[in-house]
TITORNU-206503 format. One record per residue (C-alpha): residue in one letter; y, x, z. Coordinates in steps of 0.1 Angstrom, whole numbers, padded with zeros to 4 digits, always signed. Layout:
BEGIN
AYXZ/...
***
This chain:
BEGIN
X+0932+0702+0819/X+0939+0719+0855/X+0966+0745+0865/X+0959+0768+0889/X+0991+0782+0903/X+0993+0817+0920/X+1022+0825+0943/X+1022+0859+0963/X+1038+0857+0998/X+1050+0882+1020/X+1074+0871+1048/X+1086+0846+1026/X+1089+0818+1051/X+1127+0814+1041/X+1119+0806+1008/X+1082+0797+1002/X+1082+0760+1017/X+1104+0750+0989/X+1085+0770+0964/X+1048+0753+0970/X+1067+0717+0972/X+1082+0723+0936/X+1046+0733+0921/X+1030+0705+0942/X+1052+0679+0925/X+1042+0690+0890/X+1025+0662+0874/X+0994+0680+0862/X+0959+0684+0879/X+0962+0715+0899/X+0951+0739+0928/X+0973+0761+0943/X+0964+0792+0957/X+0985+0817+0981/X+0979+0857+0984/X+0991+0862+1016/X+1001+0903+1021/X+0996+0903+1057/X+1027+0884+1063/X+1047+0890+1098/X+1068+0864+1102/X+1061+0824+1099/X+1050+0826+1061/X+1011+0819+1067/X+1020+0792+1097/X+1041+0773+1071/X+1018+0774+1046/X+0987+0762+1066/X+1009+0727+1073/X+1012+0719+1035/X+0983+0699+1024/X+0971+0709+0988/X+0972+0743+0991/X+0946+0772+0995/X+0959+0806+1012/X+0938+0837+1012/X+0946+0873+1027/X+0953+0899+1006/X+0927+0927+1012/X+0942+0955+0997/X+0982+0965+0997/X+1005+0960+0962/X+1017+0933+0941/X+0990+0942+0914/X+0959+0938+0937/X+0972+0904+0948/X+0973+0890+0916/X+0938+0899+0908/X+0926+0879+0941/X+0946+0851+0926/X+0929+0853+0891/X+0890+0856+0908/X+0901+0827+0924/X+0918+0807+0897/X+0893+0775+0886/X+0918+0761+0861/X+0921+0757+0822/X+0956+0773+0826/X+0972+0800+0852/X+1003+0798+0867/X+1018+0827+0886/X+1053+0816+0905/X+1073+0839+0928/X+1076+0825+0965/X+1114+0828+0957/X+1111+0804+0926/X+1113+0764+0925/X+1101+0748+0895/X+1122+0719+0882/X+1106+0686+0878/X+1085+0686+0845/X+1082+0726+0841/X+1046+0722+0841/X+1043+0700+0811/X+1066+0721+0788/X+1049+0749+0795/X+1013+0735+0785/X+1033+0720+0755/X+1044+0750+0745/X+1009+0772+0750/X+0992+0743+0727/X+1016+0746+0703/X+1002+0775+0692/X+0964+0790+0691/X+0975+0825+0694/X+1001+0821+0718/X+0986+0835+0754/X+1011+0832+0780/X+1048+0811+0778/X+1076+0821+0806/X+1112+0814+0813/X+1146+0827+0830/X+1155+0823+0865/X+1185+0812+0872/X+1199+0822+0908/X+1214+0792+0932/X+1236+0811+0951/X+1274+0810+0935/X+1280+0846+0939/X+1299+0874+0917/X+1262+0893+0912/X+1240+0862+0908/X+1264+0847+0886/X+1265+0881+0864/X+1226+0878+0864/X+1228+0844+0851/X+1248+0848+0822/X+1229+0875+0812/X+1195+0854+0814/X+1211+0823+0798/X+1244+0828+0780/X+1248+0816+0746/X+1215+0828+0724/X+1206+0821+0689/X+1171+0802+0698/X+1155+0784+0723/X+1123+0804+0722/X+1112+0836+0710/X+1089+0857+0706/X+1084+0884+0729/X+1062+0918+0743/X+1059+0908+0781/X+1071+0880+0803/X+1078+0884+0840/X+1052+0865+0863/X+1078+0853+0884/X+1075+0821+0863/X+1044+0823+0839/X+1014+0801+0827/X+0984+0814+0804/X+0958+0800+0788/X+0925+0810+0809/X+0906+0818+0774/X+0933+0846+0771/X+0935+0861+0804/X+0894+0859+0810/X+0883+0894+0822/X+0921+0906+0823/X+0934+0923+0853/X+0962+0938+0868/X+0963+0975+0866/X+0965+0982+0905/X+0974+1019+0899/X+1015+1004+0894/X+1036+0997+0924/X+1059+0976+0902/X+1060+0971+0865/X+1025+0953+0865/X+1031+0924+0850/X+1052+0937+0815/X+1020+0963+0811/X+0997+0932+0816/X+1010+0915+0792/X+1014+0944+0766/X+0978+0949+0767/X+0976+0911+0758/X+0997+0916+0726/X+0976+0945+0718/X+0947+0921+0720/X+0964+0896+0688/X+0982+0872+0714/X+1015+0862+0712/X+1038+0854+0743/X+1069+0830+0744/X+1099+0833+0762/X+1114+0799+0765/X+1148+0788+0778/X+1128+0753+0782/X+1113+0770+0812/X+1140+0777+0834/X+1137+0779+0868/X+1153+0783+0902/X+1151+0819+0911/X+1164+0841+0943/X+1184+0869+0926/X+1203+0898+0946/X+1231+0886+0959/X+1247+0921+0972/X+1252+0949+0950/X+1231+0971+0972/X+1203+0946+0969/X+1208+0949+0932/X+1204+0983+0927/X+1168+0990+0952/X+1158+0961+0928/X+1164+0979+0901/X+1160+1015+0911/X+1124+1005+0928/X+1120+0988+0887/X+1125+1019+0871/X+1103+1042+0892/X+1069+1029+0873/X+1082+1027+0836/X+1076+1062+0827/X+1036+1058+0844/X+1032+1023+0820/X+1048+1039+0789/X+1028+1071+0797/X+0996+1046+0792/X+1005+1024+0761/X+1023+1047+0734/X+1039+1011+0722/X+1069+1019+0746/X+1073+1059+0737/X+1098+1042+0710/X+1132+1057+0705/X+1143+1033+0736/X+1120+1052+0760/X+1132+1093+0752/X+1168+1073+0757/X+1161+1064+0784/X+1145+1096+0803/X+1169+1115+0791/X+1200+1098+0802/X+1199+1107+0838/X+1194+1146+0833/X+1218+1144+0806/X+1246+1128+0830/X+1234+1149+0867/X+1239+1181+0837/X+1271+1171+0828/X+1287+1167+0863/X+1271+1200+0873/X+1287+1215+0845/X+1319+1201+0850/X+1321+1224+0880/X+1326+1253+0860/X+1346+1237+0833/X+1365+1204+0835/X+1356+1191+0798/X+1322+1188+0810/X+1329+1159+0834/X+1349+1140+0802/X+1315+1139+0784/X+1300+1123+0820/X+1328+1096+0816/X+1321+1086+0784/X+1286+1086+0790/X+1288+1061+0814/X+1317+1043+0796/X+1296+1038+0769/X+1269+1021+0792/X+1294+0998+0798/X+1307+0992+0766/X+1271+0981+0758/X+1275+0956+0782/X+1308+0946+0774/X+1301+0935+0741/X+1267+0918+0751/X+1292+0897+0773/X+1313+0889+0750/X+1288+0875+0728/X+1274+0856+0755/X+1304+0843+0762/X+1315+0856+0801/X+1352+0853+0789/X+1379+0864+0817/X+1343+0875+0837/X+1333+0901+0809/X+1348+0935+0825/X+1333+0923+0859/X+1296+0911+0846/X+1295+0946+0824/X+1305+0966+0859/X+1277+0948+0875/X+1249+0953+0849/X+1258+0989+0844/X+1255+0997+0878/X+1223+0982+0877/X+1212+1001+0841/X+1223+1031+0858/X+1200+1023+0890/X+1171+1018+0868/X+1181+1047+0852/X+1174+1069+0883/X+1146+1053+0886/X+1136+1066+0857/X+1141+1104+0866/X+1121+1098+0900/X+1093+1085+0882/X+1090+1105+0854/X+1086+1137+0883/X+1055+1114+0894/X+1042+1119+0864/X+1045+1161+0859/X+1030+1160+0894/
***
C-alpha cells in the first residue's frame, strides 16, 4: 500500500535535505513529491541531487494552492503531508498506517512536533505539545499538516480552500469531520519540528495564525462556539480598557487582570503538565503568544466587515 508524501518548500534549503532523507528512510512503498514556491535560494538545486524524489513548481502563490498540486499529484493509497522543517523518526510511517487501519472511520492521524533546538521558547513549546496528558491518542476536530497521513478514500475530491492565507489545513480537516470522519492525534507520531526560537519569531507566527480564524469560523458555524465570541472580543475589550484608563486609572486595573488571567490560564495548564520551577516562564511565553494571536484576531475580523 503506497505513501505519497507531500512537502511544500520555499527557501528551505537549511532544513529540507534532512527532511526528504527522514521520509525516504520510511520503510513503506512511497513517492515523494516537492511543491516548490518559486524558491530563491539553493532549495530546488538540493532537491534535484536527491534520488527518489519528484519536485514540481508551484503555479500559483499560497500554502493552500500548493497542497492541492501535491494531492492531483498524489498516486498513493495513503497521503502524507510533512513540513520541510520536520524530520520523521525512524518507523513514523508504519504507526501512522497502523493507526488509520485501526479504524474504518478514522480519515487522517497526526502528531506533535517537538523542537531540537534547547532554547527557553522551544522548550516552552514543547512542554506544551507533550507534557504529561491523560492518553496517548485522542480524538480530535483538525490536525496540523505539518506531520499528517490520510487515507486517499477520505481525501478523494477534497481540496484546500485557496481563499485562506493560513489556517488551511484545520478548515480542511473540519470539513472532513463534517463528512462522518474521525481524525487522531497521536503522541506515537511525534516528530522533529523547527519551532520559533526568538520571541519575535513567536509572535509573527502566531499573529500571521490568528489573521484567518475569523474568515474559517465565518464559513463553518462549528467554530462560532462560545470559544470564538471570546475570542474576538478580547482584543477590543483590553485596547477599550487602556484607552479608558486615560481618563480614569481603575480602567487600566481591569487591563491587568485581563491579561493576568491569560496567564493564569497558562499557569495552571503548566502545572498540570508538569513545567515545575519553569511554570511562571512557559505561562509568560504562551500568553504572549495567545495575546499575538489574539491581535490577530482583531485584524482579521476587519477583513471580514470589509
Amino acid at each position: 500500500m503506497p505513501v505519497s508524501f507531500i512537502i511544500l518548500t520555499y527557501n528551505s534549503a537549511k532544513t529540507v535535505k534532512k527532511c526528504l532523507e527522514s521520509v525516504l528512510k520510511q520503510k513503506c512503498k512511497k513517492d515523494v513529491i516537492v511543491v516548490d514556491g518559486c524558491s530563491t535560494d539553493k532549495t530546488v538545486e538540493m532537491v534535484k541531487k536527491i534520488k527518489g524524489v519528484h519536485i514540481i513548481p508551484a503555479k500559483k502563490e499560497g500554502i493552500a494552492p500548493a497542497r492541492n498540486m501535491g494531492l492531483k499529484a498524489a498516486k498513493g493509497d495513503y497521503i502524507a503531508f510533512v513540513d520541510s522543517d520536520v524530520v520523521l523518526p525512524p518507523g513514523w510511517c508504519k504507526k501512522a498506517i497502523s493507526l488509520l487501519e485501526g479504524n474504518e472511520k478514522v480519515a487522517g492521524v497526526g502528531g506533535p512536533g517537538i523542537s531540537p533546538e534547547k532554547r527557553t521558547v522551544t522548550e516552552s513549546l514543547n512542554m506544551l505539545l507533550f507534557g504529561k496528558t491523560p492518553t496517548e491518542e485522542r480524538e480530535v476536530k483538525a490536525i496540523a499538516t505539518m506531520d499528517a497521513m490520510y487515507k486517499r478514500e477520505a481525501v478523494a475530491g477534497h481540496i484546500f480552500d485557496e481563499t485562506l492565507e493560513t489556517g488551511e489545513d484545520p478548515e480542511f480537516s473540519l470539513r472532513l469531520v463534517k463528512r462522518g470522519y474521525k481524525l487522531l492525534f497521536s503522541k506515537k507520531l511525534r516528530v522533529w519540528h523547527h519551532h520559533p526560537v526568538s520571541l519575535g519569531g513567536l509572535v509573527k507566527k502566531w499573529y500571521n495564525y490568528g489573521k484567518n480564524y475569523p474568515i474559517m469560523c465565518s464559513k463553518h458555524r462549528e467554530f462560532k462556539g462560545k470559544e470564538y465570541y471570546v475570542r474576538i472580543s478580547y482584543m477590543p475589550l483590553l485596547i477599550a480598557f487602556i484607552l479608558l484608563s486615560l481618563y480614569e486609572i481603575n480602567f487600566a486595573f481591569l487591563a491587568f487582570l485581563q491579561v493576568f488571567s491569560l496567564y493564569l490560564i497558562y499557569f495552571v495548564k503548566g502545572l498540570k503538565i508538569g513545567a515545575g520551577l519553569k511554570t511562571p516562564v512557559f505561562s509568560g511565553i504562551h500568553t504572549l503568544k495567545q495575546l499575538a494571536q489574539l491581535a490577530g484576531n482583531l485584524v482579521g475580523l476587519k477583513k471580514l466587515t470589509r
